[in-house]
N, C-alpha and C positions, 0 to 999 in steps of 0.2 A: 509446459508450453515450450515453444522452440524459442531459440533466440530470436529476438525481434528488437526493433525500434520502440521503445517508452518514451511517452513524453510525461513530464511535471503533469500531474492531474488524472492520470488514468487511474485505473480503479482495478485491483487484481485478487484474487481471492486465492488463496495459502491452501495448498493443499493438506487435507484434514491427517495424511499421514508422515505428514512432514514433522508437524509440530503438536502438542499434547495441546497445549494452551492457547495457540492462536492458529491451530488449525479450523477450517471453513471461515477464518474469518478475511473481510474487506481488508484490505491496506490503500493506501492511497498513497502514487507516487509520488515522492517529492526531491528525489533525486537517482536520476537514469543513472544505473551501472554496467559497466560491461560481464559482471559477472550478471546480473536481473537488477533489482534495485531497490534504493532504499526509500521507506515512507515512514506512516505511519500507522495504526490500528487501533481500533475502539474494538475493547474484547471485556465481556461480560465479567471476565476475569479480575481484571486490572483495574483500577481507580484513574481515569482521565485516559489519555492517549499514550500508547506505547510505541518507542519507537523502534524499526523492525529493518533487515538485512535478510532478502529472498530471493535464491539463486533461479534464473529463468526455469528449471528442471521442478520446481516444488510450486509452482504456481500458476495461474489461468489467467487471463487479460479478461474484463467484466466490460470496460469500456472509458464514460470519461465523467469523472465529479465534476458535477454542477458549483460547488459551492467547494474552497479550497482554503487550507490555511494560509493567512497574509502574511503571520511574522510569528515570533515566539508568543505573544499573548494572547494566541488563539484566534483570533479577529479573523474571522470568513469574509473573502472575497469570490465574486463571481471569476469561475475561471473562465478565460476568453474563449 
């Protein structure tokens, strides 16, 4: 994807030749970078959520999570 604007809560999916382990999967933004951004990932892989560093060039914008991490104890908040 090209450079764009991310906000907190979008929803991107990792290109499958990017990464062995978390490619095709979801991430969910939780902090805009100017290189793409960091979030996090639920990957079949991993045991809970992993958290993930994806340059605008290896990923797709899917849209925006409904439902968003509140703080470190997992606790889902609706995002606005």
């Amino acid at each position: 994807m090209e450079k764009t604007e991310l906000e907190v809560g979008d929803v991107v999916q990792i290109s499958p030749e990017h990464d062995e382990m978390f490619g095709g999967c979801f991430m969910i933004v939780s902090e805009p970078k100017a290189f793409g951004a960091m979030g996090y990932v639920h990957s079949p892989s991993v045991k809970g959520d992993a958290y993930y560093r994806c340059a605008f060039a290896n990923m797709e914008l899917i849209g925006k999570a409904v439902f968003v991490r509140a703080d470190e104890h997992v606790e889902l908040s609706r995002n606005p």
